[in-house]
N, C-alpha and C positions, 0 to 999 in steps of 0.2 A: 693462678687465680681465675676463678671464672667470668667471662664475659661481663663488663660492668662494675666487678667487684670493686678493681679498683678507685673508680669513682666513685661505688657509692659508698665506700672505706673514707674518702677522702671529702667526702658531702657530710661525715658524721663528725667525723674530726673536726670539720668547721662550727660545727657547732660547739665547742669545748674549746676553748682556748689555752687549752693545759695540754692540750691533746698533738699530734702529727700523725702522719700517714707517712713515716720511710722505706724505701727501697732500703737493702741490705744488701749493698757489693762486696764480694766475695772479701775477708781482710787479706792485704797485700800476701803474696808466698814469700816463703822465709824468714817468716817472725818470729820461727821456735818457740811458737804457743800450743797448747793442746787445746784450743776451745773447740766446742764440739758443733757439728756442723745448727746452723741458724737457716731459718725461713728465709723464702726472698726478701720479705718486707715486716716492718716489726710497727709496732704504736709507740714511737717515742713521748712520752709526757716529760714536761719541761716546769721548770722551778721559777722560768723568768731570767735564770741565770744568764748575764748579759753576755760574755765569754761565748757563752753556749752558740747565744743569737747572732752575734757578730760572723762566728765561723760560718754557720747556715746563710749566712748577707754571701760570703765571700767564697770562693773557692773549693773550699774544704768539704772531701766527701764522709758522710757520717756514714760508720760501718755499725754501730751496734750504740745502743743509748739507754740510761735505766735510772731512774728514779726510786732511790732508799725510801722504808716509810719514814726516817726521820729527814728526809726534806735533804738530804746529800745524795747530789748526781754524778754517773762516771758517764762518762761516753767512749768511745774508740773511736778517732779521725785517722785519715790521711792527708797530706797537701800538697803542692806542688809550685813553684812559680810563684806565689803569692805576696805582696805586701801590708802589713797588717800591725793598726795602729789601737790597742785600748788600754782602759782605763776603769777596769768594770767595780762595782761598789761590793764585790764579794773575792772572797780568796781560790783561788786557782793553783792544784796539783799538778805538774804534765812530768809522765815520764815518756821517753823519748825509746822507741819499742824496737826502730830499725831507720839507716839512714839515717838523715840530719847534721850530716855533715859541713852539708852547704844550706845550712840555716844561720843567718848572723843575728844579733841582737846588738841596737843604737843605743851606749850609753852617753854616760857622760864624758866620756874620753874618744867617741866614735863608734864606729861599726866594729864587731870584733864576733867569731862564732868560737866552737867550742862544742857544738853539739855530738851527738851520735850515739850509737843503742845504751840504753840505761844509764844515762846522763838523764838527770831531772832540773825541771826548772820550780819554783814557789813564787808565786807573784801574788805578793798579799792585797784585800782592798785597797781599792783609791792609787794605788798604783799606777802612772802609768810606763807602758814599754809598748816598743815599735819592732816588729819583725820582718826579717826580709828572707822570704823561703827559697832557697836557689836552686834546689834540685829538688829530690824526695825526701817526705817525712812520714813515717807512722808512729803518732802518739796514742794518749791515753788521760786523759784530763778528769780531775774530781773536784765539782766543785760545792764549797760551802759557806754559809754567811757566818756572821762574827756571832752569832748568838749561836751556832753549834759550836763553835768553840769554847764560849763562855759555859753553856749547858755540859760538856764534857769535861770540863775543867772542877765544874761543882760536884760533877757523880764520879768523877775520880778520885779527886783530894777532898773532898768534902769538904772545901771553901771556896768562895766568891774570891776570884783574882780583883783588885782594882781596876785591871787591864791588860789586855793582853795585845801587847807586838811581835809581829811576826818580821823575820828580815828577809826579805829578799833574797833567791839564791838562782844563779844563772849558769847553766851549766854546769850543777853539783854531780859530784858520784856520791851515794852513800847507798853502800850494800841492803842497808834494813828496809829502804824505800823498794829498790830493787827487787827486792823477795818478797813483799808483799804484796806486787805489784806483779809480777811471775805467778808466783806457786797459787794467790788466791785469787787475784782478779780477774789474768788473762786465763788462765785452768777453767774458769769456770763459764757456763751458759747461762748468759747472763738472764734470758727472758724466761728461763727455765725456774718457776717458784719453789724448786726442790733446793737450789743453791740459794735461798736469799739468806739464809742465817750466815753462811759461810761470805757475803761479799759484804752481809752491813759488820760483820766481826771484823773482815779485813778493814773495812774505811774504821772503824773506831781505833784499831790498830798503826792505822796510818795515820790519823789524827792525833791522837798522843803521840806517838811522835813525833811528829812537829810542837807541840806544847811544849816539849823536853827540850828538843833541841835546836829548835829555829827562833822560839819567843824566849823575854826576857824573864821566863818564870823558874826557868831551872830549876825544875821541883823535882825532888828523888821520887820515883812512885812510891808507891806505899808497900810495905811487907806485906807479903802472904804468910799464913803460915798453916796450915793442915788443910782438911779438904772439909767437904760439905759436911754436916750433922746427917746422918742415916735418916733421919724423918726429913729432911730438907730435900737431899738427894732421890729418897723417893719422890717427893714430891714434886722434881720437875721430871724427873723420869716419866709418872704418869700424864703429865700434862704433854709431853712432846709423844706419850703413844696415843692419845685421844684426839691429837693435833698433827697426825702425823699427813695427814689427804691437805692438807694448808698449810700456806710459808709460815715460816716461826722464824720471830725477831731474836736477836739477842737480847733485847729488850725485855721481852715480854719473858724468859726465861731466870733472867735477873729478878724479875720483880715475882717470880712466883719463889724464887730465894730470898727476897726482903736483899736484898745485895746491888754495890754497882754493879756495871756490867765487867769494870776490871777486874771486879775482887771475884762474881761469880764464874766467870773465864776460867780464872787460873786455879777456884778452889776445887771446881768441877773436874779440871784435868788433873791435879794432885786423886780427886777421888776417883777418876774413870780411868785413869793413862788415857785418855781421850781428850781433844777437843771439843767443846762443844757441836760443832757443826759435824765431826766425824762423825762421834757416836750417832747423831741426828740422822746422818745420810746410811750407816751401817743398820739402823734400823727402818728406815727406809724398803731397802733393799731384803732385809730380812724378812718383814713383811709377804714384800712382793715375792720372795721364795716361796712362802707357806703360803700364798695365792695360786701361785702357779701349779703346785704340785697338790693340790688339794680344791683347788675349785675349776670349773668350765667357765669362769670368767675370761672374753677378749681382752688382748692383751692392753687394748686402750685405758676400758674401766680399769686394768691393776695399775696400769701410771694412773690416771686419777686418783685413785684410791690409796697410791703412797705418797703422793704431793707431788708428781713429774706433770708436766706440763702438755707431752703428747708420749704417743708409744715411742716414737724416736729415739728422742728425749734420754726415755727409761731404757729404750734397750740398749744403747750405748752407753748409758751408767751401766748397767748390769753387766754386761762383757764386761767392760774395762775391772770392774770389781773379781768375776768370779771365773772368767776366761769362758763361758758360756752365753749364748744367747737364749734370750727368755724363753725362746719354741723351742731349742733344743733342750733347755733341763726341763720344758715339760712333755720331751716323750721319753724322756729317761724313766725305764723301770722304777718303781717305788714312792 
């Protein structure tokens, strides 16, 4: 960063109270993640989420942080040595990424741990629990209020819960947390606006499941059955090629299907054999092909111009997709 920068990065941020100015330490080695390399320092924006604030009070180094536009945050910590007492007024995801072995948790029967890689813990509002970090941890925490749960409960099932309880889970394994938690959270760069469809799919995905299976609602999801209407299906087709240089929500894709985000999810994949976010990033990339090999645009403007966030960014999607780097398939003949 240049001389200054960082102060006056961190002069702006004071003014916005939504806003930080984080350093970004490398995430721990050995986490068998594929996230793709991140800037020294990133703009964490914050929800208020009390969890969040607590860690930043104490110990805890924040490796990466990102705010959904529906108002649900993930972050990436590590800790170490720490003791740590809250109570916060919103619901807490944490899967346990590496270590945490010698993390205990105060119950009602005493001290007792249990942790360690993809062991998650759910600590719903008002809750509280006391932690005692003994050695190393790298987690992964999501957090969100009782009205995005309420709100996903209504655009799922298409009714108003009376209420919704979540139970407490300390030291769970459950494989479906796990995998979404792997293949789409930690896979992806998070600051990078090419994967936001792909991370707020993942949290919607991870929030129904908890609805399913940790609250008292035990509702069957609802059947699917065929895939989009061909006027339908064109129709977010074109809206994610005219939308393709800006993040696209799940949201906003549902709503150009008149659909939840459940039902459009899964009727899009019945009509694509794609997930939403694939086909999304497959043309992305497509794009940025017939860019490359057909315009003298730098390689910066074609990651803006697909929705990547810097040339980095894109050229590392691009390899990883095509086994080619972007300057090399464009001095390829043709």
């Amino acid at each position: 960063m240049p001389q200054g920068g960082w102060a006056r990065c961190q002069s702006l941020a004071a003014t916005c109270r939504f806003l930080r100015i984080c350093w970004a330490p490398p995430w721990p080695r050995g986490q068998g993640t594929s996230r793709l390399a991140r800037p020294s320092f990133f703009i964490a924006a914050t929800m208020g989420y009390q969890a969040f604030d607590l860690l930043q009070q104490q110990r805890a180094t924040l490796h990466d942080s990102l705010v959904l536009d529906s108002g649900v945050q993930l972050a990436a910590w590590s800790n170490r040595h720490n003791l740590i007492t809250q109570q916060p007024d919103h619901h807490t995801l944490s899967l346990y990424v590496a270590d945490g072995l010698e993390c205990y948790y105060k119950g009602r029967e005493g001290w007792r741990n249990g942790g360690g890689p993809d062991r998650f813990c759910l600590m719903p509002k008002d809750s509280e629990s006391t932690w005692d970090v003994r050695g190393e941890l790298s987690f992964v925490h999501l957090y969100c209020t009782h009205q995005h749960l309420l709100a996903l409960a209504e655009r799922t099932w298409d009714k108003s819960p009376a209420r919704i309880d979540l139970a407490p889970q300390i030291f769970g394994d459950d494989p479906q947390i796990t995998l979404l938690y792997r293949q789409f959270l930690l896979a992806q760069q998070w600051q990078d606006p090419a994967n936001r469809l792909a991370l707020s799919s993942a949290s919607t995905l991870l929030l129904t499941h908890l609805l399913r299976r940790y609250s008292q609602l035990q509702w069957q999801l609802p059947r699917v059955k065929g895939g989009l209407a061909p006027v339908v299906l064109s129709r977010v087709k074109a809206y994610m090629e005219q939308h393709l240089d800006q993040p696209i929500k799940l949201q906003d894709l549902a709503g150009e299907a008149g659909l939840s985000e459940y039902h459009f999810a899964r009727m899009f994949k019945q009509s694509t054999g794609q997930a939403p976010h694939q086909y999304l990033m497959a043309r992305r990339l497509a794009r940025a092909q017939q860019l490359l090999r057909h315009s003298e645009q730098p390689l910066v403007d074609i990651a803006l111009a697909c929705g990547f966030s810097s040339a980095s960014h894109f050229s590392n999607r691009f390899k990883a997709a095509t086994g080619l780097a972007p300057s090399a398939l464009r001095r390829q003949p043709g």
